[in-house]
C-alpha positions in Angstrom: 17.1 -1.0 -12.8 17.6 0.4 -9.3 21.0 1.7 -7.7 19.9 0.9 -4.6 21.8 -1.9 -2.9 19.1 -2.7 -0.3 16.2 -3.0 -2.9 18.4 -5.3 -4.7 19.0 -7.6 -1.4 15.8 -7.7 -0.5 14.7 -8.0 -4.1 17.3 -11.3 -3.5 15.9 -12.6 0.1 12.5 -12.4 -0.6 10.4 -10.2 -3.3 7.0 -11.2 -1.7 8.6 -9.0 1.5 10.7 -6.2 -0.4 9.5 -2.4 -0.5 7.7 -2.7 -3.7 4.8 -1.9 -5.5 1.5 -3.8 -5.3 1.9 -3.8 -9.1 5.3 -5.4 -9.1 4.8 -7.7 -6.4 2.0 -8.7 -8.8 3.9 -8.6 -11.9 6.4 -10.7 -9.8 4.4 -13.5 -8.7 2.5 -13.8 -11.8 6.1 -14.2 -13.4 7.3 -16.9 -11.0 4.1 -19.0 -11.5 4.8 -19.2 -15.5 8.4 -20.1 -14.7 7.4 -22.8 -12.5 4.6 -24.4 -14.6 3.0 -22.6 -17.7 0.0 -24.9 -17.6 -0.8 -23.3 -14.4 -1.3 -19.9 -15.4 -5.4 -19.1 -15.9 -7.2 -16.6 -17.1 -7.7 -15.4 -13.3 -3.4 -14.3 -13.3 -4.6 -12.1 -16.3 -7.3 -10.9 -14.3 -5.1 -10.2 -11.4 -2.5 -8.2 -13.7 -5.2 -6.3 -15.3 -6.9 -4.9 -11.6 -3.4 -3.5 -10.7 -3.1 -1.5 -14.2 -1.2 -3.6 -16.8 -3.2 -3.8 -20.0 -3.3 -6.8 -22.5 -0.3 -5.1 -24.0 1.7 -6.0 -21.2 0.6 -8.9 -20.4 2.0 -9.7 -23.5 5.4 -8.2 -22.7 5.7 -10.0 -19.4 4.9 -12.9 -20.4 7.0 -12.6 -23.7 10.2 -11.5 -21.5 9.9 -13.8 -19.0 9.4 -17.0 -21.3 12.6 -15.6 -23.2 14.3 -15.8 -20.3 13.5 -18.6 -19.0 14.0 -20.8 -22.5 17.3 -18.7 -22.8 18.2 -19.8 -19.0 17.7 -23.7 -20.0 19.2 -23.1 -23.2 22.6 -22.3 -21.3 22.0 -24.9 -18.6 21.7 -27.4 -21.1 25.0 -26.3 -23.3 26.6 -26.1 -19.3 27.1 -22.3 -20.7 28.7 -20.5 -17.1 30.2 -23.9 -15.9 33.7 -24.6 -15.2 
């Protein structure tokens, strides 16, 4: 979580461009290939994750977190939860 408005809006425009870590930006785009297609993710993403310091452990947790969410997300698109 970060107060700072301009981390957030470039967070929003572009995270592949924002200020942040190599980690996160790693973290990020191994997070946006599993949203996009599952079946695309290889051993080589975990390999990836693992040279910029997350263990298996977290592996885990990303992966586990950002599934949630994204099941959770269809869930509510599908039920039209948010739409008028």
């Amino acid at each position: 979580m970060t107060l700072n408005k301009e981390l957030v809006e470039a967070l929003q425009r572009d995270y592949q461009s924002a200020p942040i870590s190599e980690q996160d930006r790693t973290m990020l785009d191994y997070v946006v290939k599993l949203t996009r297609d599952a079946t695309k993710v290889s051993p080589d993403d975990h390999a990836k994750l693992r040279a910029v310091g997350f263990d298996d452990r977290s592996i885990l947790q990303i992966t586990l977190i950002a599934s949630w969410f994204n099941y959770i997300n269809r869930v509510a698109d599908a039920l039209g939860v948010g739409r008028d």
